[in-house]
NUDREN-562105 format. One line per field, with one value per residue (C-alpha): x, z, y; residue number from 0. Coordinates in steps of 0.02 Angstrom, whole numbers, plus 50000, padded with zeros to 5 digits. Example, Ala and Ser with C-alpha at 12.3 -4.5 7.8 and 13.67 -1.06 7.14 Angstrom:
2
x: 50615	50684
z: 50390	50357
y: 49775	49947
seq: 0	1
// end
This chain:
473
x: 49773	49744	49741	49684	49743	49650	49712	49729	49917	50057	50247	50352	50195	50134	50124	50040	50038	50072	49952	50057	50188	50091	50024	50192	50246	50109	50066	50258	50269	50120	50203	50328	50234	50167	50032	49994	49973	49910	49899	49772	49797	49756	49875	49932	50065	50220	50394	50375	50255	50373	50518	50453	50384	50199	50094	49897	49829	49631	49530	49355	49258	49164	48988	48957	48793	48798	48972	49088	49271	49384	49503	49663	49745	49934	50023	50206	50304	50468	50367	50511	50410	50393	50209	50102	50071	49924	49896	49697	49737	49587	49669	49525	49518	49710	49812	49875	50011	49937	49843	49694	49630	49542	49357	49314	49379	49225	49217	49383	49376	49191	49270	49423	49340	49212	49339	49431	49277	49226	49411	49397	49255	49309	49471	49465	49473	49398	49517	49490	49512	49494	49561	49510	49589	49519	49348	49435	49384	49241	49092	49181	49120	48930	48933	49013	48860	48707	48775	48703	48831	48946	48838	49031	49100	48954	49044	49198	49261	49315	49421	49436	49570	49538	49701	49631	49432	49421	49407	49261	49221	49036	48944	48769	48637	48621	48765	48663	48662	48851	48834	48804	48625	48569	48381	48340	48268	48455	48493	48463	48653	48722	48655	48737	48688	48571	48727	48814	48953	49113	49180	49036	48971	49128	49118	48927	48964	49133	49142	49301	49333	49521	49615	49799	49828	49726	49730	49661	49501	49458	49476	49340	49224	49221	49277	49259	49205	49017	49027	49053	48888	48934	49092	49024	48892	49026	49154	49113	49196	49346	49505	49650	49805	49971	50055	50246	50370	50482	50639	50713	50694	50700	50866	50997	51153	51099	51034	51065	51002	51125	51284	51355	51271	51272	51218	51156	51352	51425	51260	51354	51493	51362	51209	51350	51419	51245	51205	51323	51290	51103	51200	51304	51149	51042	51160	51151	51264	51299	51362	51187	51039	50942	50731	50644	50477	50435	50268	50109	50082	49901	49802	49766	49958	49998	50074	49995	50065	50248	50251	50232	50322	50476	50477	50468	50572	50719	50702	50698	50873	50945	51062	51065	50970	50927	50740	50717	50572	50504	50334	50206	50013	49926	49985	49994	50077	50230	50235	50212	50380	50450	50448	50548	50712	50762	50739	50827	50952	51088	50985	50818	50788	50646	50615	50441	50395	50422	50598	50610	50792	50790	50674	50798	50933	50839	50796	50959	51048	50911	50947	50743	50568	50416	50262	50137	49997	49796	49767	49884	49797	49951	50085	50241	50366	50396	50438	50578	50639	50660	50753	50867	50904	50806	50719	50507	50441	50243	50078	49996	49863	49833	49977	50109	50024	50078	50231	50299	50341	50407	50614	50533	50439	50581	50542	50611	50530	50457	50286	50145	49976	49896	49913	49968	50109	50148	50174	50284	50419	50420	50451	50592	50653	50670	50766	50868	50915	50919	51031	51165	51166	51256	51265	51048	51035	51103	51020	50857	50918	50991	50809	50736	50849	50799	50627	50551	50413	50425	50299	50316	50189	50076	50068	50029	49898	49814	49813	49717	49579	49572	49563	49418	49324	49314	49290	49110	49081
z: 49844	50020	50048	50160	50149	50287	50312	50402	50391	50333	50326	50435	50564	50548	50401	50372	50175	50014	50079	50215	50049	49941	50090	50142	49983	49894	49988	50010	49821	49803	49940	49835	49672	49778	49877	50069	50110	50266	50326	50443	50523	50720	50821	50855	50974	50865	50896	50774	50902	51053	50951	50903	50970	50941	51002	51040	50903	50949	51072	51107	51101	50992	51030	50950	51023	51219	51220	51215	51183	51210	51083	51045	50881	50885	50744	50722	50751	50648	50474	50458	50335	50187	50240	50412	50492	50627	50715	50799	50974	51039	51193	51230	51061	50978	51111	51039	50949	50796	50630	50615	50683	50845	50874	50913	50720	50680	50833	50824	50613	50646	50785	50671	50545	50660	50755	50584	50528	50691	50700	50505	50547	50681	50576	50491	50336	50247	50157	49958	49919	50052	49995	50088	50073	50064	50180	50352	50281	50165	50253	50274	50082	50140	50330	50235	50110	50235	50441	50477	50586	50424	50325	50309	50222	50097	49937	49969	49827	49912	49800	49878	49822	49842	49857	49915	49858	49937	50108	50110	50307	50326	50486	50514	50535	50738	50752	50632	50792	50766	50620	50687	50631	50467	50365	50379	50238	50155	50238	50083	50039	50168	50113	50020	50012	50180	50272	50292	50182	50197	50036	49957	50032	49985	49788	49794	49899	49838	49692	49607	49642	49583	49587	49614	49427	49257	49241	49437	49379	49244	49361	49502	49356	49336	49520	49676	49808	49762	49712	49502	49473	49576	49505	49336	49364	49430	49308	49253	49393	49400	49340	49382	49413	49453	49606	49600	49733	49846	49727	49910	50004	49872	49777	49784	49780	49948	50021	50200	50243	50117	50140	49965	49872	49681	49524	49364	49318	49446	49492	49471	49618	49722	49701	49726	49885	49975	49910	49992	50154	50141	50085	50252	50357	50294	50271	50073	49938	49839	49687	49665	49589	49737	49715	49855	49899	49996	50081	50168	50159	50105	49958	49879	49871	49819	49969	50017	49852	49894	50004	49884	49717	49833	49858	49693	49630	49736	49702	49490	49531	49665	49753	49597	49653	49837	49908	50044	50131	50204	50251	50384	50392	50398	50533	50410	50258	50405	50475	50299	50224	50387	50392	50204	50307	50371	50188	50095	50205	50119	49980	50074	50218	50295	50397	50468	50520	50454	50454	50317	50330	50291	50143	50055	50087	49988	49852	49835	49835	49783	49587	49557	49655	49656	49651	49600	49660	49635	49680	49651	49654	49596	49680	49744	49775	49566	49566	49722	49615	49469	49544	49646	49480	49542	49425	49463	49398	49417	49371	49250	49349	49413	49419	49390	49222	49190	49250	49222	49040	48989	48939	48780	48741	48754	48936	49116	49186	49183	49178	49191	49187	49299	49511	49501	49585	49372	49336	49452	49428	49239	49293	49399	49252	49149	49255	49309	49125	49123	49261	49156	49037	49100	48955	48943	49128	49157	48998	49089	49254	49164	49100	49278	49347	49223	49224	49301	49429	49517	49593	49503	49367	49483	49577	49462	49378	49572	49545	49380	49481	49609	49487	49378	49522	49606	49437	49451	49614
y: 51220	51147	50971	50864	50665	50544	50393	50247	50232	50349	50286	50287	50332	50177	50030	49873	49879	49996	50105	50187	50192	50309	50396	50456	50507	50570	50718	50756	50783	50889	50976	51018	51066	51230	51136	51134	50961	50907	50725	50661	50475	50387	50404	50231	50169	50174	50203	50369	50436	50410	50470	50636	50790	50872	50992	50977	51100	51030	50928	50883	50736	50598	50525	50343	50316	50296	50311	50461	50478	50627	50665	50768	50822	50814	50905	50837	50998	50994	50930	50808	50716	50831	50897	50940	50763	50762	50605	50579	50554	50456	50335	50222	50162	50206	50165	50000	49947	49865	49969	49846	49657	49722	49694	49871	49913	49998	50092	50144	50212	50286	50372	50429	50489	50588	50678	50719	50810	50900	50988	51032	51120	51196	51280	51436	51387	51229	51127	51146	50955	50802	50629	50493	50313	50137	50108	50166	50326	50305	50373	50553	50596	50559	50634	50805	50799	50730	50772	50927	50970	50956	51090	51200	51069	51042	51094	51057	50914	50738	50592	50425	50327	50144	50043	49883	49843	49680	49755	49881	49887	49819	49837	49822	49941	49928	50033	50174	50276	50296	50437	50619	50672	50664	50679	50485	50492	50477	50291	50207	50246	50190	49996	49885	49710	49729	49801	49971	49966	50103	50068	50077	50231	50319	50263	50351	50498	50535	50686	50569	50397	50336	50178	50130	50085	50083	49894	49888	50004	49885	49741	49796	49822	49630	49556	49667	49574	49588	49797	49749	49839	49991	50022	50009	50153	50262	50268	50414	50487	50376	50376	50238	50333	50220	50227	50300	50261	50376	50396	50472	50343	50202	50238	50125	50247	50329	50202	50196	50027	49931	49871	49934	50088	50065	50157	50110	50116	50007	49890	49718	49747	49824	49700	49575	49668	49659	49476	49414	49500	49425	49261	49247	49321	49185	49010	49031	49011	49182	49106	49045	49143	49208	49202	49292	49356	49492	49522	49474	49280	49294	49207	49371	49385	49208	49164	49009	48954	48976	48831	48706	48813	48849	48647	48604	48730	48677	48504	48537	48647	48560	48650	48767	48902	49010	49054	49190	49207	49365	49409	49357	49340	49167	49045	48902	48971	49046	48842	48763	48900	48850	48687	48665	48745	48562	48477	48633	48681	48790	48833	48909	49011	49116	49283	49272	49443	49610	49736	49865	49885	49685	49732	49848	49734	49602	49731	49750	49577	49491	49430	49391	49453	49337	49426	49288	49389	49347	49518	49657	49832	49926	49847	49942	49796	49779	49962	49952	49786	49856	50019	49904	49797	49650	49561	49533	49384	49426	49385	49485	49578	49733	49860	49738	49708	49897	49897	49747	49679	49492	49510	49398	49559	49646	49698	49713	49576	49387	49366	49223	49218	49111	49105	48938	48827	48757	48925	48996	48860	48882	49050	49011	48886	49040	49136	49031	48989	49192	49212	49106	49244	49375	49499	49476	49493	49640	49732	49702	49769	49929	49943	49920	50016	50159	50177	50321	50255	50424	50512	50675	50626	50543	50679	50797	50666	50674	50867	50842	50762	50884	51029	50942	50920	51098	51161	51069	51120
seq: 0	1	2	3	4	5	6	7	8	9	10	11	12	13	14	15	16	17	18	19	20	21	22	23	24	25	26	27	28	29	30	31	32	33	34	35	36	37	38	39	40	41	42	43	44	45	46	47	48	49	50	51	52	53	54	55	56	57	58	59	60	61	62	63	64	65	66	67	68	69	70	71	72	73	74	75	76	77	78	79	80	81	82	83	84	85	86	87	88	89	90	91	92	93	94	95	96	97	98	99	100	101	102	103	104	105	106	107	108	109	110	111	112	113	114	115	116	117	118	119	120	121	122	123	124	125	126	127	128	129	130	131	132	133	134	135	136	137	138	139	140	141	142	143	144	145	146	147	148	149	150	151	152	153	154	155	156	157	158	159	160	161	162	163	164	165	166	167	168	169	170	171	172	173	174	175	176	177	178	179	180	181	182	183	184	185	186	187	188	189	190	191	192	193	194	195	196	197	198	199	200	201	202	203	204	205	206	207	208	209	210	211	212	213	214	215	216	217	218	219	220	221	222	223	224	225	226	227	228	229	230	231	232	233	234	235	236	237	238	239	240	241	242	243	244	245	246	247	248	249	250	251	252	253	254	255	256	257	258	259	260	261	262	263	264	265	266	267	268	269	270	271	272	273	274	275	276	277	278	279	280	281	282	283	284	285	286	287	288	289	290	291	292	293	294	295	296	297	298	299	300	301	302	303	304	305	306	307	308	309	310	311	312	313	314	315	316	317	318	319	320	321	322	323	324	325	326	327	328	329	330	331	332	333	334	335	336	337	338	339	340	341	342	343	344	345	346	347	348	349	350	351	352	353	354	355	356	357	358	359	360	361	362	363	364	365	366	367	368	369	370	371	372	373	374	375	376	377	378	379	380	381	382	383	384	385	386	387	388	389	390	391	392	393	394	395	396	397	398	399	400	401	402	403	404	405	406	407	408	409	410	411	412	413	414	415	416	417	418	419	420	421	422	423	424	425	426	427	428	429	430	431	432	433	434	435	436	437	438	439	440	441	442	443	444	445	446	447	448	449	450	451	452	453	454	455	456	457	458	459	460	461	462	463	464	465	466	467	468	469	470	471	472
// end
């Protein structure tokens, strides 16, 4: 089976979220179950583009409207990443450092997606499956159905896989004249709510519509950002399949990014080890139990929350227990977490930013992982915890509700139920408590550290999808 994966991100291209996670792992392990997987992505301006070599397999150009934008598609020559990367070279709109937050961000996805189309079209052979991701992709299902220029690509299946519904990539219908030509008489679905609506056009156009974890796909059904009603007519074609993680690049014994590699066998010397590498990196004391968070500092992620809980929690145990901050996002949350480092000196530090050889570190010294998310489609920083032997305390929502169970349920995690500032310190009261118990603690880090969030059966659940829907082509 040929597939095609278009996406805004892929890591180590380029990442801004979990996205760019499952991205550059998914197609990697269907590459390896006997598939050709082929990724398609912008070409941003990233160190992984400077770094590597590629060829121009394409060009031509894209017309949005009056304007008109040449085009190149690079293919990464070596494969280094487990499948065929090919990176959308389109330098009046790509040609930037940063994945999203630019005005032109309409321009710039309607012009990606366009250009991905015109060279599929232009192969010699259509792809059997494309999967598109989240709304930088959605209107690809309805140009291959409606465009006329499209009319090859008519009955070939497409999935989208929705990672994030909150952002669904609205624009209004004065930039109509973007889409390549279609009957007119098919606008009607590209409205939602008076407005063109990506997301939204990819849930109706799309043959199979899946989300990043069961519990997520019953959530949209009730809150999604004003699309509850569209979700519920299409679940019929939708399936919630939970993310895995990159056992390669996520396992703790071969680790290149930690100070000490451990097993399951020999986890206490070697969480220890890098603990107290993060302790001397960050003024903190590693005979303490050490909270962190890693992330975006967002609502939807709790973070504006962790101000205030990281104060309070510090002042219940003072001097008894160690908060590391990293993340980045709003301006307010970064000064609010900053401005606790005077008051908690010792016992709190912060990162603001982002450095994924930081991340692992934490993973791996860390003793306990705050995730009190609102929002938490699947969720990939339980999984990493839980392989590294780091206890998540979570929120139950999403995919951390299926992953992550409460030790008092005989589980591999603390949970709580509510986004709130009250709940989070109880949490932290209950680890802490935890934490004093040895013998306990490490029985729930044996049991993170063997379950089996791989993507093997993921994978293969993706593959399910696929099959059912060229079987009702």
């Amino acid at each position: 089976m040929e597939i095609f994966h278009i996406s805004a991100e892929c890591y180590p291209v380029a990442k801004v979220g979990g996205l760019a996670d499952v991205v550059g792992a998914l197609p990697k392990y269907q590459n390896k179950a006997g598939h050709k997987l082929r990724v398609v992505m912008p070409c941003y301006e990233t160190k992984f583009r400077s770094d590597n070599d590629f060829e121009c397999v394409h060009w031509g150009s894209v017309q949005l409207g009056n304007f008109n934008f040449p085009f190149s598609v690079l293919k990464e020559t070596t494969d280094k990443l487990g499948f065929e990367l090919y990176l959308m070279e389109i330098p009046e709109l790509f040609d930037r450092k940063n994945v999203y937050g630019y005005e032109d961000d309409i321009e710039r996805f309607m012009a990606f997606q366009i250009a991905t189309l015109d060279w599929i079209i232009g192969r010699e052979s259509m792809p059997d499956v494309i999967n598109c991701h989240d709304h930088h992709t959605g209107l690809i299902p309805f140009m291959m159905q409606y465009c006329f220029k499209y009319h090859k690509l008519l009955n070939t299946p497409s999935m989208l896989t929705i990672h994030n519904g909150l952002y669904q990539g609205q624009f209004s219908f004065d930039k109509l004249n973007y889409f390549p030509e279609f009957d007119s008489i098919h606008t009607k679905i590209l409205e939602w709510d008076h407005q063109i609506n990506s997301l939204a056009v990819g849930v109706k156009c799309a043959s199979a519509v899946t989300t990043v974890s069961p519990s997520y796909l019953n959530e949209i059904n009730n809150s999604a950002n004003g699309l509850e009603s569209l979700f519920n007519i299409v679940r019929y074609k939708s399936k919630g399949i939970l993310n895995g993680i990159d056992t390669e690049v996520w396992d703790p014994s071969k680790d290149k990014m930690l100070k000490k590699n451990y097993s399951i066998q020999n986890f206490e010397q070697g969480k220890q080890q890098n603990k107290e590498t993060l302790c001397t990196l960050f003024n903190l004391d590693p005979s303490k139990p050490l909270f962190s968070f890693i992330g975006r500092l967002w609502d939807e992620k709790g973070g504006d929350l962790l101000p205030q809980a990281s104060a309070l929690a510090l002042s219940e145990n003072y001097k008894e227990i160690n908060i590391l901050i990293l993340g980045s996002g709003n301006a307010q949350i970064e000064n609010q977490l900053n401005s606790l480092l005077a008051d908690y000196k010792g016992n709190y530090n912060t990162f603001i930013g982002y450095n994924e050889e930081l991340a692992h570190l934490i993973y791996a010294g860390a003793d306990f992982l705050l995730m009190p998310s609102r929002v938490e489609p699947c969720g990939l920083n339980q999984m990493y915890s839980l392989r590294y032997g780091t206890v998540p305390i979570v929120r139950r929502t999403g995919g951390l509700k299926d992953t992550v169970i409460d030790f008092g349920d005989n589980g591999n995690g603390i949970c709580h139920d509510q986004s709130s500032v009250g709940d989070i310190c109880y949490s932290i009261q209950r680890a802490v408590s935890l934490y004093e118990d040895k013998e306990h603690l490490n029985e729930i880090r044996k049991k993170g550290m063997s379950t089996d969030h791989s993507w093997e059966k993921a994978s293969q659940e993706y593959i399910e999808m696929y099959n059912l829907i060229l079987n009702k082509i």
